[in-house]
PyMOL Python script that loads the backbone (N, CA, C, O; Angstrom):
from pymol import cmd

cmd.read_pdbstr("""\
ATOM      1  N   UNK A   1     136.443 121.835  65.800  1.00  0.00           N
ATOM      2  CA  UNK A   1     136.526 122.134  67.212  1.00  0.00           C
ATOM      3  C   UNK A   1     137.397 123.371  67.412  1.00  0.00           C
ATOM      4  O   UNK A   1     138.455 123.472  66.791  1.00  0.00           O
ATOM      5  N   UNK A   2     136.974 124.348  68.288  1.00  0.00           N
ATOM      6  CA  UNK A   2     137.605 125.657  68.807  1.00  0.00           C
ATOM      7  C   UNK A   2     139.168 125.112  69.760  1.00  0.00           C
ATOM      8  O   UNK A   2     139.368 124.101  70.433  1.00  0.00           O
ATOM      9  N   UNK A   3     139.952 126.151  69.470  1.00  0.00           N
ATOM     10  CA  UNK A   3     140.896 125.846  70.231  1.00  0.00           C
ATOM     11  C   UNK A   3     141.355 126.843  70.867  1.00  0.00           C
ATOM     12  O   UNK A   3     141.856 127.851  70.369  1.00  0.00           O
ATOM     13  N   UNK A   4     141.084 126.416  72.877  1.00  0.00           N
ATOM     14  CA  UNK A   4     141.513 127.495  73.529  1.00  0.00           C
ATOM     15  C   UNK A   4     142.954 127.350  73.832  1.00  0.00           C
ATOM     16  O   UNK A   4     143.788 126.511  73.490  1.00  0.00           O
ATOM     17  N   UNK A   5     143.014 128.522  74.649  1.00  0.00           N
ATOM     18  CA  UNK A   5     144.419 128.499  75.723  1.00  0.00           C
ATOM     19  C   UNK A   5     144.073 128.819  76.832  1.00  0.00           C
ATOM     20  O   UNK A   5     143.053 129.482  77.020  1.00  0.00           O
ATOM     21  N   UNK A   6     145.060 128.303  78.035  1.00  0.00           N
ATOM     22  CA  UNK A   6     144.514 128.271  78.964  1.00  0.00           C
ATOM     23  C   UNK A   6     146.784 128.655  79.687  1.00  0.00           C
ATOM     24  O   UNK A   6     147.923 128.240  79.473  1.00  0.00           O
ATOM     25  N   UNK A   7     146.414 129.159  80.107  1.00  0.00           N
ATOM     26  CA  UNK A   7     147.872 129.461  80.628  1.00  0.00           C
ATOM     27  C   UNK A   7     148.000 129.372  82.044  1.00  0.00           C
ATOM     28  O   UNK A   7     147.031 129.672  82.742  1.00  0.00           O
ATOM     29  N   UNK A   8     149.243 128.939  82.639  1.00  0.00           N
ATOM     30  CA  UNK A   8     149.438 128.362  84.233  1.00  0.00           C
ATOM     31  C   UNK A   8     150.579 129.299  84.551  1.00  0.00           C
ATOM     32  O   UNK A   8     151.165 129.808  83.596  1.00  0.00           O
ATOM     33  N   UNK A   9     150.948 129.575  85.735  1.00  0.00           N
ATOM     34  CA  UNK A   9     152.246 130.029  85.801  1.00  0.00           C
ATOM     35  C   UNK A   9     152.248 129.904  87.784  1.00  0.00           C
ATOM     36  O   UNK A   9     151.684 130.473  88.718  1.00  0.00           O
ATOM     37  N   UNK A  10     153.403 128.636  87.561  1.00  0.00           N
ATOM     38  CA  UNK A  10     153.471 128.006  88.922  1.00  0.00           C
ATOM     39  C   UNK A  10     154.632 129.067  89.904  1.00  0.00           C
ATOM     40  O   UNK A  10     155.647 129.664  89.548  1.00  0.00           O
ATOM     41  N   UNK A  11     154.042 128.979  91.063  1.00  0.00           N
ATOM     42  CA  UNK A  11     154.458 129.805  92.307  1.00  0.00           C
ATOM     43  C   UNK A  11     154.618 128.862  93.230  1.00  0.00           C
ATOM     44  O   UNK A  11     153.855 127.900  93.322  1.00  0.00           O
ATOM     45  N   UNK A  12     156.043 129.143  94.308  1.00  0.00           N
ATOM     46  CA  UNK A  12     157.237 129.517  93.676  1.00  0.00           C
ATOM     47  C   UNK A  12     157.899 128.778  93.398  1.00  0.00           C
ATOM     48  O   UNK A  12     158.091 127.652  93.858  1.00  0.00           O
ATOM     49  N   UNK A  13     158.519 129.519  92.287  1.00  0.00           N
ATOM     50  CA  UNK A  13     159.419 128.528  91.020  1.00  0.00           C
ATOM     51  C   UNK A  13     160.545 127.396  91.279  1.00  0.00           C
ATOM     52  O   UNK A  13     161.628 127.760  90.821  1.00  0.00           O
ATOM     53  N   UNK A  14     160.574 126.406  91.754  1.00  0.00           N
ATOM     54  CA  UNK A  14     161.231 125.834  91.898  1.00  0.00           C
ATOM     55  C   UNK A  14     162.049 124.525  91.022  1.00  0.00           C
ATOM     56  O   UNK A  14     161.482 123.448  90.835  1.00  0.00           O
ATOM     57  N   UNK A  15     163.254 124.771  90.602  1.00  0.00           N
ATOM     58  CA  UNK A  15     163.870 123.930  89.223  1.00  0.00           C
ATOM     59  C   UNK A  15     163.619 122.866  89.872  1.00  0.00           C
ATOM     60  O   UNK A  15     163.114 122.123  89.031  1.00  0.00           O
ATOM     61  N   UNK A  16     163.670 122.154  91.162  1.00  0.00           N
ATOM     62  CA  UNK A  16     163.765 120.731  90.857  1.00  0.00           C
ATOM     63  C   UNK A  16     162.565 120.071  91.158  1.00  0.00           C
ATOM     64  O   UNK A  16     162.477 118.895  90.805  1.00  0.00           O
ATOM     65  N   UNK A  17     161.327 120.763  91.924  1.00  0.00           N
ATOM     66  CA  UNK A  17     160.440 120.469  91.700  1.00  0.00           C
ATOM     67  C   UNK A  17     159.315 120.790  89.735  1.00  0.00           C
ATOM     68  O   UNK A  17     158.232 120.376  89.320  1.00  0.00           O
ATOM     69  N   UNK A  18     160.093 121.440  89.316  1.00  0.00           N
ATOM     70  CA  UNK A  18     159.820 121.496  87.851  1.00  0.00           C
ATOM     71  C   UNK A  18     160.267 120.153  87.167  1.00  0.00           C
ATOM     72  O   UNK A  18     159.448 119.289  86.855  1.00  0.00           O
ATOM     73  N   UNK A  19     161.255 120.065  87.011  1.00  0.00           N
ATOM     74  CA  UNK A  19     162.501 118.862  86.649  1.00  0.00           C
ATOM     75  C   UNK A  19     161.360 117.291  87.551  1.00  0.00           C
ATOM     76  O   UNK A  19     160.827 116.381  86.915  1.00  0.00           O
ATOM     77  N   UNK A  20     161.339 117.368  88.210  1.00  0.00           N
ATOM     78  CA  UNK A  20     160.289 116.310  89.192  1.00  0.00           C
ATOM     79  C   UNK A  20     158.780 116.153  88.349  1.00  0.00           C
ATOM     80  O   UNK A  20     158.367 115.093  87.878  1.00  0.00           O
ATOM     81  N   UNK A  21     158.139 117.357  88.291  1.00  0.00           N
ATOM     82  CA  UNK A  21     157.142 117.391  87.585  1.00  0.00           C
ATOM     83  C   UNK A  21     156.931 117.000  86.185  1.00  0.00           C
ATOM     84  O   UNK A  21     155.908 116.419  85.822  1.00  0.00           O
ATOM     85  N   UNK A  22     158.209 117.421  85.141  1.00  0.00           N
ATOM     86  CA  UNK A  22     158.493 117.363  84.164  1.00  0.00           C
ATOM     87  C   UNK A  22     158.692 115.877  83.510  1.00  0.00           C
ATOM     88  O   UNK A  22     158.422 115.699  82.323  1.00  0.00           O
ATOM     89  N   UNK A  23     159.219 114.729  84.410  1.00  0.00           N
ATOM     90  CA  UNK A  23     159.762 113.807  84.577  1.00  0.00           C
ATOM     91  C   UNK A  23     160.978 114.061  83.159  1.00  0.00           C
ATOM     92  O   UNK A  23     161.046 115.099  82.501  1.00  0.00           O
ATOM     93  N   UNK A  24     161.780 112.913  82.968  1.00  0.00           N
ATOM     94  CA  UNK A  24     162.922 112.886  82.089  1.00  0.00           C
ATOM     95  C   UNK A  24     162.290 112.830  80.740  1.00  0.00           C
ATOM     96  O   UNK A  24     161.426 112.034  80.373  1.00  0.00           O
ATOM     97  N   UNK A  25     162.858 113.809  80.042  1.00  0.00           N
ATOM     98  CA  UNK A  25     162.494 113.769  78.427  1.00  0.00           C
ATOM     99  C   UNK A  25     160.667 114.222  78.620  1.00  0.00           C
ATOM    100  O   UNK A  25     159.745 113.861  77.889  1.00  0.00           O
ATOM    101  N   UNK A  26     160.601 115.055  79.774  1.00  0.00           N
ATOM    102  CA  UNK A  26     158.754 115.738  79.444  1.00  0.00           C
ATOM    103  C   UNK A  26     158.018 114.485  79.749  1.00  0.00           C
ATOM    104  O   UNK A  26     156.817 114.642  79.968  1.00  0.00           O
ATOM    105  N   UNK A  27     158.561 113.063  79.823  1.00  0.00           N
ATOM    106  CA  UNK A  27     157.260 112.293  79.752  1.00  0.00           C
ATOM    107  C   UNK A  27     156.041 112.551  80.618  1.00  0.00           C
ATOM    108  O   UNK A  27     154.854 112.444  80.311  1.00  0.00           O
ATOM    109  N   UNK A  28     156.551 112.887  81.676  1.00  0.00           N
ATOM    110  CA  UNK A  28     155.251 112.968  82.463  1.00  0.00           C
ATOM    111  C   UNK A  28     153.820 114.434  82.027  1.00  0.00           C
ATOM    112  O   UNK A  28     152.664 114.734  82.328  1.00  0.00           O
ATOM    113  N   UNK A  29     154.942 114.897  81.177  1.00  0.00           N
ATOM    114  CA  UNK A  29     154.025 116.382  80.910  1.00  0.00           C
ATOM    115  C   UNK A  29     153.294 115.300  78.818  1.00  0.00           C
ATOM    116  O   UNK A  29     152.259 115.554  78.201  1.00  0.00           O
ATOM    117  N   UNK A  30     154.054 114.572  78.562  1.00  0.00           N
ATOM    118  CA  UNK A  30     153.315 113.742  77.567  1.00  0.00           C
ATOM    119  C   UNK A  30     152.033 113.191  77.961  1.00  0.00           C
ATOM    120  O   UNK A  30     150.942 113.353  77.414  1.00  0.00           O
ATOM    121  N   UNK A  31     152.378 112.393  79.176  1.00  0.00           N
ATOM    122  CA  UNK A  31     151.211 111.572  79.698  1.00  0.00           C
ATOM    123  C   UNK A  31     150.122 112.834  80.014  1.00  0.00           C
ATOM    124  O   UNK A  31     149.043 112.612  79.464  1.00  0.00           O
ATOM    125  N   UNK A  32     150.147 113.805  80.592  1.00  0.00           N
ATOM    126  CA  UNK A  32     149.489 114.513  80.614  1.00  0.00           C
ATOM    127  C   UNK A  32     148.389 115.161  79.589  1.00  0.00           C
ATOM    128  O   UNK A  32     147.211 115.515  79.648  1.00  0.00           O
ATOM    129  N   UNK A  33     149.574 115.110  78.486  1.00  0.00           N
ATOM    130  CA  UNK A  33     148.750 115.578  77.023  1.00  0.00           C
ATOM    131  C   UNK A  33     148.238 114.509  76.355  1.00  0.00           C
ATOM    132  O   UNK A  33     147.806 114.644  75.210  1.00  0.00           O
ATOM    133  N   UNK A  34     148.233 113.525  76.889  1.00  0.00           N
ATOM    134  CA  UNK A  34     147.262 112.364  76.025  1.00  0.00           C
ATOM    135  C   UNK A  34     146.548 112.265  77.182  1.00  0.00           C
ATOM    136  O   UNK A  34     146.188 111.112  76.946  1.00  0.00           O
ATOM    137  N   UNK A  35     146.032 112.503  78.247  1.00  0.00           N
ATOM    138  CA  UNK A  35     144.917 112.153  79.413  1.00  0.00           C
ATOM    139  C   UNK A  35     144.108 112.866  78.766  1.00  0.00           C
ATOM    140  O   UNK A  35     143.027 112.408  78.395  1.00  0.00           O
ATOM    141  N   UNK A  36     144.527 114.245  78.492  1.00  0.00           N
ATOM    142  CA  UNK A  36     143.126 114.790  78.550  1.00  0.00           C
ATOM    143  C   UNK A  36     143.111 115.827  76.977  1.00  0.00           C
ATOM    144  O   UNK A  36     142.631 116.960  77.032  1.00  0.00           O
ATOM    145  N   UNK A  37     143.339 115.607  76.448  1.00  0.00           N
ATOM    146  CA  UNK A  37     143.881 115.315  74.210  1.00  0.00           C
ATOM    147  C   UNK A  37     143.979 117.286  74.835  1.00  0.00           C
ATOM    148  O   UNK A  37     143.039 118.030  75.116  1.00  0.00           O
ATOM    149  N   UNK A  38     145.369 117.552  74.855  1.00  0.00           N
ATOM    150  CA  UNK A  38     145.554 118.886  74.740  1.00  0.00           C
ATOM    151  C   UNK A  38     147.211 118.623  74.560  1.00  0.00           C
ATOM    152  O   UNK A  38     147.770 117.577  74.889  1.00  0.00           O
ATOM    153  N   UNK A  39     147.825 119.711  74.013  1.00  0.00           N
ATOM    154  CA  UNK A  39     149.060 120.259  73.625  1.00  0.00           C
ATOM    155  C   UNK A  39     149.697 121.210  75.045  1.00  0.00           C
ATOM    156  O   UNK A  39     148.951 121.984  75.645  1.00  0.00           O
ATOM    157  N   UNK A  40     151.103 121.018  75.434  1.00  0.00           N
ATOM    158  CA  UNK A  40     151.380 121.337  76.772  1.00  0.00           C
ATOM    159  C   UNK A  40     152.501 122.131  75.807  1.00  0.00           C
ATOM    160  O   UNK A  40     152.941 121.719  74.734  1.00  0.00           O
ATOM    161  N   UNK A  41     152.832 123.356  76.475  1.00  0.00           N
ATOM    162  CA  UNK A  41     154.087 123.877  75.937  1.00  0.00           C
ATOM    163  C   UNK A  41     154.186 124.661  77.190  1.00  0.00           C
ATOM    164  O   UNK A  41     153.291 125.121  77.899  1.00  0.00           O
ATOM    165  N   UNK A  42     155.983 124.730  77.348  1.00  0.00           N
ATOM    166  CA  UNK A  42     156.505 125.460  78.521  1.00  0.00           C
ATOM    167  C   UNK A  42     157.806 125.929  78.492  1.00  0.00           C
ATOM    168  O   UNK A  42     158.904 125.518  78.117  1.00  0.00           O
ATOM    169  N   UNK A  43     157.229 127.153  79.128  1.00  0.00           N
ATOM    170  CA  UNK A  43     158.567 127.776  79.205  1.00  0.00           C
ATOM    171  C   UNK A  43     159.268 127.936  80.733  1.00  0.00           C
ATOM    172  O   UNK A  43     158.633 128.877  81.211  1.00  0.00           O
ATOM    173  N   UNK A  44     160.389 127.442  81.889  1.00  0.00           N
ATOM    174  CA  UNK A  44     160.296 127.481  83.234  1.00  0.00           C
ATOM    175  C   UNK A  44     159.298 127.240  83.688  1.00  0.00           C
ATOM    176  O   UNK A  44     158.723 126.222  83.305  1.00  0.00           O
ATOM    177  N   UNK A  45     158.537 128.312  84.955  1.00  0.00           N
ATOM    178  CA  UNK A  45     157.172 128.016  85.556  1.00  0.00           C
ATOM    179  C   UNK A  45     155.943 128.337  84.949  1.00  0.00           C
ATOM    180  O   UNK A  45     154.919 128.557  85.597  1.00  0.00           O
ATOM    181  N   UNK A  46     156.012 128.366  83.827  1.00  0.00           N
ATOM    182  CA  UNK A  46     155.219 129.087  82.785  1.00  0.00           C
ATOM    183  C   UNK A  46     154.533 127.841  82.128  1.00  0.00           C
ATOM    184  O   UNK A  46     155.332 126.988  81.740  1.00  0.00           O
ATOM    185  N   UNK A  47     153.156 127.564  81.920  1.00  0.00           N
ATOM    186  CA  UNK A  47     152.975 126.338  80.915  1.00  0.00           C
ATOM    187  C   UNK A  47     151.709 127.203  80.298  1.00  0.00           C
ATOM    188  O   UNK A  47     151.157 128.133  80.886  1.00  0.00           O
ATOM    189  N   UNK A  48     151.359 126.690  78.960  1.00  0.00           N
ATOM    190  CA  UNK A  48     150.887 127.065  78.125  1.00  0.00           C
ATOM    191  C   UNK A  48     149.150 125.750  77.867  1.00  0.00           C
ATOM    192  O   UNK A  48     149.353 124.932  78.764  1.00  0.00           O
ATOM    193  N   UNK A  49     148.388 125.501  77.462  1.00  0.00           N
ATOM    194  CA  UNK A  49     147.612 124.172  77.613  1.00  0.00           C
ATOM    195  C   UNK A  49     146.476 124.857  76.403  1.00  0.00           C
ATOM    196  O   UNK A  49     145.728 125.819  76.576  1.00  0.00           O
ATOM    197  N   UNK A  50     146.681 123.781  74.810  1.00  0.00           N
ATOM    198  CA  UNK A  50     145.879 124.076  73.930  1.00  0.00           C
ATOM    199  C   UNK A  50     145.346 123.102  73.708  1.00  0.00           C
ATOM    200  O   UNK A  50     145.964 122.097  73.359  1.00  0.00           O
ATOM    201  N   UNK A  51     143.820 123.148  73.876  1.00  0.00           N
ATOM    202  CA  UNK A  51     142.892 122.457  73.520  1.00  0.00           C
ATOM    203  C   UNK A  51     141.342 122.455  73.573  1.00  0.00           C
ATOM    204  O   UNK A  51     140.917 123.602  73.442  1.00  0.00           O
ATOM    205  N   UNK A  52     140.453 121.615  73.711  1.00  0.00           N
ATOM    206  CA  UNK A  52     138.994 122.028  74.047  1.00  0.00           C
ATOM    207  C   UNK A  52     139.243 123.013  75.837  1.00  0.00           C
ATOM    208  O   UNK A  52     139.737 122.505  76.843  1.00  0.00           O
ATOM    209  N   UNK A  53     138.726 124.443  75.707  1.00  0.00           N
ATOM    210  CA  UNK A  53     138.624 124.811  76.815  1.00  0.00           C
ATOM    211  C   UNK A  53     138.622 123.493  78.121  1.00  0.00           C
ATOM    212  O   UNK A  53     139.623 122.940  78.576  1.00  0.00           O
ATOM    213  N   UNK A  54     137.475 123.291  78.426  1.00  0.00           N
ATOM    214  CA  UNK A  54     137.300 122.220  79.494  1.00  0.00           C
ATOM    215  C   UNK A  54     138.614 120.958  79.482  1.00  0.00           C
ATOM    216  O   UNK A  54     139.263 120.442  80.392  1.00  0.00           O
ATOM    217  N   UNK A  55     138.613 120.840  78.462  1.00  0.00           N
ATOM    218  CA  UNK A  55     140.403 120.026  78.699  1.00  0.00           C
ATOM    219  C   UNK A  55     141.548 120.501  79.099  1.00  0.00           C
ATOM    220  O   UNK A  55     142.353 119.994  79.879  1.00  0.00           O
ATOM    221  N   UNK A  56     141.607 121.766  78.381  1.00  0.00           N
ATOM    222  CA  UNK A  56     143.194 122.382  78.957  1.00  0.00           C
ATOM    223  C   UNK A  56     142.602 123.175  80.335  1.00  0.00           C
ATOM    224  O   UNK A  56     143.473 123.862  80.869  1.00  0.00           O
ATOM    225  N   UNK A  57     141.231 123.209  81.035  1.00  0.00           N
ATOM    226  CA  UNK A  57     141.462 123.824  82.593  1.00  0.00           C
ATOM    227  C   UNK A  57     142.094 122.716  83.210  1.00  0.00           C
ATOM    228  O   UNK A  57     143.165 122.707  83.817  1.00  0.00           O
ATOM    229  N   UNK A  58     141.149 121.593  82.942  1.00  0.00           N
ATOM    230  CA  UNK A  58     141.713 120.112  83.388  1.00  0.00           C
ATOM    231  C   UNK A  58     143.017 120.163  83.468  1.00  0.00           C
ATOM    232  O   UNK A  58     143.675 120.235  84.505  1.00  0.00           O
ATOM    233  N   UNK A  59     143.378 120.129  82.461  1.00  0.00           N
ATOM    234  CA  UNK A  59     145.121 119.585  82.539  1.00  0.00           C
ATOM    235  C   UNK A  59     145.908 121.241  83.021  1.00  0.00           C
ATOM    236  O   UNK A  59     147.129 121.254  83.178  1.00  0.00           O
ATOM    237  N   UNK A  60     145.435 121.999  83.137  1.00  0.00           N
ATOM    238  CA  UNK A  60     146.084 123.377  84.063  1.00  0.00           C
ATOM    239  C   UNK A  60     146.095 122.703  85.724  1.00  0.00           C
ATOM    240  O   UNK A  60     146.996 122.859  86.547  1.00  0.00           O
ATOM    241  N   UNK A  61     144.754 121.887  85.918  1.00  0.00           N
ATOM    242  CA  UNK A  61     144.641 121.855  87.198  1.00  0.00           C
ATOM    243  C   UNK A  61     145.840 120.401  87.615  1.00  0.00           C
ATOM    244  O   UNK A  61     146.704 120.276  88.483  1.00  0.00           O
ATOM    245  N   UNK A  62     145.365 119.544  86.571  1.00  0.00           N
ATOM    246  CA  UNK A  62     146.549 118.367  86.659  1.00  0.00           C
ATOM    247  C   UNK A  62     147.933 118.397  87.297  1.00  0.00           C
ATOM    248  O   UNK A  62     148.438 117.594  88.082  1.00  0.00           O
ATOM    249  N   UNK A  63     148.674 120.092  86.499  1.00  0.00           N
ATOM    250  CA  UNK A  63     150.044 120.232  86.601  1.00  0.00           C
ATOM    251  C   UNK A  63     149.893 120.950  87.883  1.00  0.00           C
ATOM    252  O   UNK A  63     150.950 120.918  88.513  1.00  0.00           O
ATOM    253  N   UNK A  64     148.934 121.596  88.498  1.00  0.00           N
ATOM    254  CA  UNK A  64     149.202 122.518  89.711  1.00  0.00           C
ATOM    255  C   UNK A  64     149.325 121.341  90.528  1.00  0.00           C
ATOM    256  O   UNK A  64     150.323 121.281  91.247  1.00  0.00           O
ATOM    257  N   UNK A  65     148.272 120.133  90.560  1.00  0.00           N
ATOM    258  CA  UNK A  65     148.040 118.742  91.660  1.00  0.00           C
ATOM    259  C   UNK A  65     149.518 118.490  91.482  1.00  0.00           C
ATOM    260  O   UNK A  65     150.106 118.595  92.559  1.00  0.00           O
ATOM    261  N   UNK A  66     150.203 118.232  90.599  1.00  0.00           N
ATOM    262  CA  UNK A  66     151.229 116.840  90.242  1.00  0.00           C
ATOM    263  C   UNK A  66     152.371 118.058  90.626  1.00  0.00           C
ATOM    264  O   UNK A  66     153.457 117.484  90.692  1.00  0.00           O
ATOM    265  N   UNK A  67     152.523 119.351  90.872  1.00  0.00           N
ATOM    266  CA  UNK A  67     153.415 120.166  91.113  1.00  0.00           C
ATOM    267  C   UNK A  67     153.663 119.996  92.921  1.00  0.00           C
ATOM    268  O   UNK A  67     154.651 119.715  93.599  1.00  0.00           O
ATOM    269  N   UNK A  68     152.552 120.250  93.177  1.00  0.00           N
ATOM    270  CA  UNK A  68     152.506 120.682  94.218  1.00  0.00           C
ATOM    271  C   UNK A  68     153.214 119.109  95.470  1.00  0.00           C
ATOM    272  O   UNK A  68     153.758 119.166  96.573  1.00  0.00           O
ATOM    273  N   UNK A  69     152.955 118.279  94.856  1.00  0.00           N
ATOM    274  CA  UNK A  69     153.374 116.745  95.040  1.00  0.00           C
ATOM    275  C   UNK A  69     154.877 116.319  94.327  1.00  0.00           C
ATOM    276  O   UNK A  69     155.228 115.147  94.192  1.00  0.00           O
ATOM    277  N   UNK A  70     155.782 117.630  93.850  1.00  0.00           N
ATOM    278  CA  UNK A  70     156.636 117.210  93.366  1.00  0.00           C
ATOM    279  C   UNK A  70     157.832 117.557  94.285  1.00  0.00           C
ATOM    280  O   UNK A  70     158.832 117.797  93.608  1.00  0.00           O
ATOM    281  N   UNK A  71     157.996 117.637  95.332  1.00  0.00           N
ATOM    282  CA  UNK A  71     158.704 117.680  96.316  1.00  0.00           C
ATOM    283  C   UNK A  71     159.660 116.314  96.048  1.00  0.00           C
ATOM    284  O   UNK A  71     160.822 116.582  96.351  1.00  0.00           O
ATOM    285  N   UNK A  72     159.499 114.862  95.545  1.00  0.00           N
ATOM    286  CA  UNK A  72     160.518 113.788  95.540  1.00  0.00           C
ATOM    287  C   UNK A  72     159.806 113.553  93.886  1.00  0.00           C
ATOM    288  O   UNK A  72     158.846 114.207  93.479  1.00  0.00           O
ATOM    289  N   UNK A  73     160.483 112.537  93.131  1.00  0.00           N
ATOM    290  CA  UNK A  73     160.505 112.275  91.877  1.00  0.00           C
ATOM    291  C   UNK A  73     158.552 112.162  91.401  1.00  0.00           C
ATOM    292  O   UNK A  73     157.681 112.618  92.142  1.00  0.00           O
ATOM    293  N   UNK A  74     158.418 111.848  90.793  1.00  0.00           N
ATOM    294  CA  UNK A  74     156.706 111.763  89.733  1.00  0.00           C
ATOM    295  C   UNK A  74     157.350 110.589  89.256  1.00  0.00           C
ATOM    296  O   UNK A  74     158.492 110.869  88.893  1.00  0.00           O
ATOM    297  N   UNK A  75     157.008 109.103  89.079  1.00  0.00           N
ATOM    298  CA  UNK A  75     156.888 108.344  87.726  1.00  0.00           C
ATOM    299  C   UNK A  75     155.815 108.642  87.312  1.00  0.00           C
ATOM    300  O   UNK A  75     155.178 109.565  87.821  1.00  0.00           O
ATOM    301  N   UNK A  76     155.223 107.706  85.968  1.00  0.00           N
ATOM    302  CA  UNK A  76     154.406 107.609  85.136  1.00  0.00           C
ATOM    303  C   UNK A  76     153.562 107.053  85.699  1.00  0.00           C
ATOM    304  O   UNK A  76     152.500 107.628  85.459  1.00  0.00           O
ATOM    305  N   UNK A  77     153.368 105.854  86.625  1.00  0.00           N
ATOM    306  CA  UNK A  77     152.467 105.480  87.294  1.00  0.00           C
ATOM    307  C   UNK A  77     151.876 106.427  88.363  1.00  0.00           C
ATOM    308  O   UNK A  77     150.703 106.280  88.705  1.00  0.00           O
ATOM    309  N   UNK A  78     152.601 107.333  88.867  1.00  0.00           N
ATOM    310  CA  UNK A  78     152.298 108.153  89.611  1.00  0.00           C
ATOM    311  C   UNK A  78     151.234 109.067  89.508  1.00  0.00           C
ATOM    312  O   UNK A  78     150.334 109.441  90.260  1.00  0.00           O
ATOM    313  N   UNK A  79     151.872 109.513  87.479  1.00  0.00           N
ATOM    314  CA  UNK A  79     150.939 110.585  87.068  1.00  0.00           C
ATOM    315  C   UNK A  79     149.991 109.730  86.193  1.00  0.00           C
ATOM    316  O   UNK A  79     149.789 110.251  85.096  1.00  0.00           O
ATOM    317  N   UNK A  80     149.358 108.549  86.395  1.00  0.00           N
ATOM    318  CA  UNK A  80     148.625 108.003  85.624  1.00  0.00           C
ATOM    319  C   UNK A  80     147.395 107.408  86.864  1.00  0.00           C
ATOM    320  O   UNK A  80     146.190 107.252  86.664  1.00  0.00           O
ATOM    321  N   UNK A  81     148.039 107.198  87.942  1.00  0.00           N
ATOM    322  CA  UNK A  81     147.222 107.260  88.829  1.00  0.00           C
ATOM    323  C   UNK A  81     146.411 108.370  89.529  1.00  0.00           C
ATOM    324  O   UNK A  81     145.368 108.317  90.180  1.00  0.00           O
ATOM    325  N   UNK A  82     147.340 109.541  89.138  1.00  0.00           N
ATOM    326  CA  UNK A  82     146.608 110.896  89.578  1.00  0.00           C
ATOM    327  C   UNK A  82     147.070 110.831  91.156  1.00  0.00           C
ATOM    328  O   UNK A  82     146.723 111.716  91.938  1.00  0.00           O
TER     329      UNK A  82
END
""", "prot")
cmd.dss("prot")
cmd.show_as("cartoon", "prot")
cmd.util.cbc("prot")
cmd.orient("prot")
């Protein structure tokens, strides 16, 4: 299988809606990378998404949804419910 990249870079940058998104220890950016089988790497508002093309747009679009909703905390149920 080919492996793309697919790169995000969230506007505007906000640490605690990152930190929100991020949940504690990345889990929520984990759960993310097992929804949809891709590799998440990040730097600040910057995320990186390697995997089957059509998976990492997916999970590009995932983190913009689950960002944009990160105004108060993300659990895991949160980001598992979508």
């Amino acid at each position: 299988m080919k492996t793309d990249i697919v790169e995000l870079r969230l506007a505007p940058e906000d640490n605690r809606r990152l930190a929100n998104l991020c949940g504690p220890l990345d889990e929520n950016l984990r759960q993310i990378e097992a929804a949809f089988d891709v590799t998440i790497g990040r730097r600040g508002a910057s995320f990186r998404f390697s995997g089957d093309a059509a998976q990492a747009e997916k999970g590009a679009q995932a983190i913009e949804h689950f960002y944009n909703r990160a105004h108060d905390e993300l659990s895991l149920d949160d980001i598992q419910l979508g």
